[in-house]
N, C-alpha and C positions, 0 to 999 in steps of 0.2 A: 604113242598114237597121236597125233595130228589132224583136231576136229576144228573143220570151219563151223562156225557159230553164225548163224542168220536170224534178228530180232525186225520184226517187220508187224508189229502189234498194233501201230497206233502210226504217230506223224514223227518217227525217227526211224529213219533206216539203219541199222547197227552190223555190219559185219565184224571176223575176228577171229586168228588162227588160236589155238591154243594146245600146247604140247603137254602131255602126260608128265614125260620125264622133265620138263623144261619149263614148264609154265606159259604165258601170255607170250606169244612170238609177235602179235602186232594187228590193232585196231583199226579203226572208221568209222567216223558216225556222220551224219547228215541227216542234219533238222529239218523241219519242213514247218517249223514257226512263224516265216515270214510270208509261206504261202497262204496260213488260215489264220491269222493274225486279223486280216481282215475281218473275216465275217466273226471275230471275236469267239471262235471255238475251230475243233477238227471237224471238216466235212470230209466222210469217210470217199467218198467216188476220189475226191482230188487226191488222198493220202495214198491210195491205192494205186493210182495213174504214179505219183513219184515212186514208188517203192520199184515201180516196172521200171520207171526210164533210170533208177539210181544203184538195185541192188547189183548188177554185175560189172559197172566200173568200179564198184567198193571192193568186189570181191580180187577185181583184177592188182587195187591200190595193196589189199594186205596181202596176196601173194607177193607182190614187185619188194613192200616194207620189208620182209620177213627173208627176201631173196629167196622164194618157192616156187614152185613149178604147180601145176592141180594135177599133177600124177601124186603130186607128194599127201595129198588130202586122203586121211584112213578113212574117216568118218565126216559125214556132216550133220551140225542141230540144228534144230528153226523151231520157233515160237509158233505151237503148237493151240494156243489160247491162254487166259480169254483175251480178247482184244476185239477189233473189229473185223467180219469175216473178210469181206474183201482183203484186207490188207494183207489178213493170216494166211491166204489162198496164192496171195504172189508169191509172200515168202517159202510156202508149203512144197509149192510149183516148182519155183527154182532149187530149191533143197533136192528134192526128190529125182530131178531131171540130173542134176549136179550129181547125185550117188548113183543114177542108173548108168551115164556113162562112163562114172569109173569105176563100176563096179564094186563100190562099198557100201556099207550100211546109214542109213538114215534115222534121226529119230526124230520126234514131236517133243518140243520141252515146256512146261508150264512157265507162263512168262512170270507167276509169283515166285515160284522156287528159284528161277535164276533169279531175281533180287534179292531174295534169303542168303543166295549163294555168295551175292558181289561183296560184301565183306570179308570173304575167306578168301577172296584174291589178293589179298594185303599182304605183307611178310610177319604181319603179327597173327602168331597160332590162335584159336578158337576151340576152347575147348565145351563139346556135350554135356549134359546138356544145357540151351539158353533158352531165353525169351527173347522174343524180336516184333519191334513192331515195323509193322513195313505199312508202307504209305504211300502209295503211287494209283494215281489216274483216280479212278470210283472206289477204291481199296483204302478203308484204313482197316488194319488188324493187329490184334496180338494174338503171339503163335506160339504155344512151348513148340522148340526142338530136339526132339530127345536127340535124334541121329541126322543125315541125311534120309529123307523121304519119309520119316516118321514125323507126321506134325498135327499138332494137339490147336485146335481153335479156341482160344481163351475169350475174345471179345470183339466185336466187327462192328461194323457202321451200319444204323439200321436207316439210314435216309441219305444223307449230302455227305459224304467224307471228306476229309481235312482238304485234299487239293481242290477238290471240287469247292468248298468252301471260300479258298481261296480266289479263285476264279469270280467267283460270283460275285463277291467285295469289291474285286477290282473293277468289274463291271458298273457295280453303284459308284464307286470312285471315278468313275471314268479314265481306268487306266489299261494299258494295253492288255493282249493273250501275248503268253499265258500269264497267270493275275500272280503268281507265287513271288516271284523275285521283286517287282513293281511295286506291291503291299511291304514287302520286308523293304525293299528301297525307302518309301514313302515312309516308312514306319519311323526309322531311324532320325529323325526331325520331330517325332508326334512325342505330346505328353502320355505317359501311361497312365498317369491320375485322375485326365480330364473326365472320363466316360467310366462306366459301371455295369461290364457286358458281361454276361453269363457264364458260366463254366458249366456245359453242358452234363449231365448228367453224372456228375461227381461225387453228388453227393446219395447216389443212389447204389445201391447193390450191386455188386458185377462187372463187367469188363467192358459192355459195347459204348459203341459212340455214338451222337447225335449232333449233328452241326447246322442241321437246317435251321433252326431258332435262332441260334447267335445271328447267323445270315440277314432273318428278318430282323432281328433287335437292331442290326447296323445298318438297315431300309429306312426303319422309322427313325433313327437316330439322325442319320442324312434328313431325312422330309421336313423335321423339327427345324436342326439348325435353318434350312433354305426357309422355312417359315417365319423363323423369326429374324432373316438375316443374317444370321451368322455363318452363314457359311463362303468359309475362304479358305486359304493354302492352309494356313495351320489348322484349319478343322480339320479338313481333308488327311495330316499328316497325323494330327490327336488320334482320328477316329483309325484309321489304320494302324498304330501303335496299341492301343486299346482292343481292337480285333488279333492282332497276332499276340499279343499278352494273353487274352483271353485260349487262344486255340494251344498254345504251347502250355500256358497251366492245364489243360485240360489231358494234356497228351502226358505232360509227365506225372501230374496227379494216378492216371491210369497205369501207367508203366511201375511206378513205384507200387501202386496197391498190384499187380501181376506178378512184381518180382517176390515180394512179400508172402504172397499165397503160395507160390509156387515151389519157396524157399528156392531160389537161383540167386545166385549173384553175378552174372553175367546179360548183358543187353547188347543184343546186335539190331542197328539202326539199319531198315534197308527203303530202298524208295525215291523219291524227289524231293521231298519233305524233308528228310532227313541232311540235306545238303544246306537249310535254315540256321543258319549262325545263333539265332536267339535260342531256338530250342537246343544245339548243343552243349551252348553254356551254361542252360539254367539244366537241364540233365546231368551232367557232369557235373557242376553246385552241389545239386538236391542229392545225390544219388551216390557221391563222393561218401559223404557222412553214413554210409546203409554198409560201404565197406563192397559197390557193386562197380564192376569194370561196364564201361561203357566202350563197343567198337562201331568205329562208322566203315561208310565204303568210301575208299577216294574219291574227291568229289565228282571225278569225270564219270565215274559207274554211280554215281548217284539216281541218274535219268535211266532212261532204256538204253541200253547198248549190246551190242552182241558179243562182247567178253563174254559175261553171265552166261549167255545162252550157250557159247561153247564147253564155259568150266561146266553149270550143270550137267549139258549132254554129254561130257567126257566122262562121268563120274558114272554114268549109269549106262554109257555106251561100253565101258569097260570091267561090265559088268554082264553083258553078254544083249542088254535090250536095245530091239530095233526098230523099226515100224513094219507094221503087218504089210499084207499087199494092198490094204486098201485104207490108208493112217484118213485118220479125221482132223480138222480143225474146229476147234470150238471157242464160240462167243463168249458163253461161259462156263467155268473150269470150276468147283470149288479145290480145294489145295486138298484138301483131306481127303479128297478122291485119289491120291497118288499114295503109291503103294513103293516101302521100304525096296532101293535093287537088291538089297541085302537079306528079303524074303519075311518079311514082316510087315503090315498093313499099317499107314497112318491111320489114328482111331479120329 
C-alpha cells in the first residue's frame, strides 16, 4: 500500500510517499523559516497562505522522485492536529480532495505520534516497550510506549516547554527564529562554569517539566551583566552555554529517573530537540552506564516532516481506519486520546 503522507501543522510543509512492503519511496520538505523569521515567531494567516501555494508542487516533486503516477496513491495521511487550525485545514483540504478523486481512503494523523513514530523509520529495529521523550513546538513529554497507539503520559510541561524555552533565550540574546540552533551555535564558544542556572524541577517528585524560571533566571542574568557592563560576545556565548547546560541536565535527569521507574531500557528520542548534539552526548554518557539503548530519528525526521505522517497513517491505515464523512482537525490533540488500531485504548 502506498500512503502519501501531508504534515502541514505549523511553518513546514512535509510531503512523502511511503510503501508498506517497501518503506520510504521519497520526501520534501519546505521551511517557511525565512518567511517568520522576521516577526521572530510563526504567524499563523502567513503559514497557512504557504502551505496553499506549496503543498501540491511537493506532492508533484515526490511523485516525479519516486517515478509514480497519483493513480498509484492507495491511501493518503495528514496531520490531523494539534497544530495550528488554519494550517491543519489546508493540509485536511488537500488530503481529502486528493482521496475523493481517486477514490481511496483518508485519514487524520496526530502530528505527536508521527514523531514517536520517525525513529522507527531507521534500519535499527525498536523493540516494545520504550520510553520516549518527544520535544517539539509547545510539547515536552515523556511517554511509556507499550505498543503502537497505546501510550502512557509519564511527565509533560506544565508552562514554557524546552523549544519554546529555547526560543525565548534566543530572543533575550538577540538571536535569530528559530532560537534552537543559534543558542546551541552560540553556545559552543560559552563557558559552562561561568553562570549557576536552575535545573528545573529536578529535584522534585515526578516527571513534568517547568522551563519558564530558567527563562527568567537568563532575563535577569542579561539585565545584570548590561548593568554592570559586562556584557559582551562572551557573555552572550557563557550565558547560552550555561542555558543549554542547564535545559539538557534537566531533560536527562528526567529521562533517567522515567527509565528507572518504569524499569525500560530502551529511550526513543523524537522531536526538534532531539537533533541538539549536547543533549545526545550527554544522554548517551549518562545512560550508557544504566545498561539503556538510546535511538534517535535521522536528523532530517528530526523537525516536522511528512515521512512520519505517512509511516504513522500507513500503520493504522492498514489496519482498516479511515476518516468518517465528516474528519475533524484539531488545535489541540492530547496523545492519550488515541486509541490502540490493534483494539485496545491508550490509558
Amino acid at each position: 500500500m502506498v500512503v502519501l503522507g501531508l504534515e502541514t501543522s505549523c511553518d513546514e510543509t512535509g510531503v512523502a510517499l511511503y510503501d508498506t512492503q517497501r518503506g520510504l519511496l521519497s520526501e520534501a520538505l519546505y521551511s517557511q523559516v525565512a518567511i517568520h523569521a522576521e516577526y521572530g515567531g510563526v504567524v499563523p494567516e502567513l503559514a497557512s497562505r504557504d502551505h496553499v501555494r506549496k503543498t501540491l508542487p511537493l506532492i508533484d516533486q515526490v511523485l516525479s522522485d519516486a517515478s509514480l503516477h497519483k493513480t498509484d496513491i492507495d491511501a493518503v495521511a495528514y496531520t490531523a492536529g494539534p497544530g495550528l487550525l488554519g494550517a491543519l485545514i489546508v493540509g485536511a483540504t488537500v488530503a481529502r480532495s486528493i482521496a475523493v478523486g481517486l477514490g481511496v481512503p483518508s485519514l487524520g494523523v496526530h502530528h505527536m505520534e508521527g514523531h514517536l513514530m520517525a525513529p522507527l523509520l531507521s534500519d535499527e529495529p525498536v523493540d516494545y516497550p520504550f520510553v520516549a521523550l518527544l520535544v517539539s513546538g509547545g510539547h515536552t513529554q515523556l511517554i511509556r510506549v507499550e505498543e503502537f497507539g497505546d501510550y502512557h503520559l509519564l511527565g509533560e510541561s506544565l508552562d514554557d516547554a524546552a523549544v519554546e524555552a529555547f526560543d525565548k533565550t534566543a530572543k533575550l540574546l538577540d538571536l535569530p527564529y528559530p532560537g534552537g540552533p543559534y543558542v546551541a551555535n552560540l553556545a559552543k564558544r560559552g563557558d559552562p562554569e561561568r553562570f549557576s542556572f536552575p535545573r528545573p524541577m529536578v529535584k522534585q517528585p515526578g516527571l513534568d517539566f517547568s522551563f519558564s524560571g530558567l527563562k527568567t533566571h537568563v532575563g535577569t542574568c542579561i539585565k545584570q551583566l548590561i548593568g554592570s557592563e559586562q556584557w559582551d560576545e562572551q557573555s552572550r556565548a557563557d550565558v547560552a552555554r550555561c542555558f543549554e547546560e542547564a535545559v539538557v541536565d534537566t531533560l536527562v535527569i528526567k529521562c533517567r529517573r522515567a527509565l528507572k521507574q518504569q524499569s525500560v531500557s530502551t529511550l526513543v528520542m523524537a522531536g526538534g530537540v532531539s537533533a541538539n548534539q549536547r543533549l545526545r552526548s550527554r544522554l548517551d554518557q549518562v545512560l550508557a552506564s544504566d545498561g539503556v539503548r538510546v535511538i534517535y530519528p535521522a536528523p532530517h525526521l528530526c523537525t516536522d516532516n511528512g515521512a512520519m505522517i505517512a509511516y504513522a497513517g500507513a500503520i493504522r491505515l492498514s489496519q482498516g481506519e479511515k476518516d468518517s464523512l465528516s474528519p475533524e482537525v484539531r488545535a489541540r490533540w492530547p496523545i492519550t486520546d488515541l486509541r490502540s488500531p490493534y483494539g485496545e485504548t491508550a490509558a
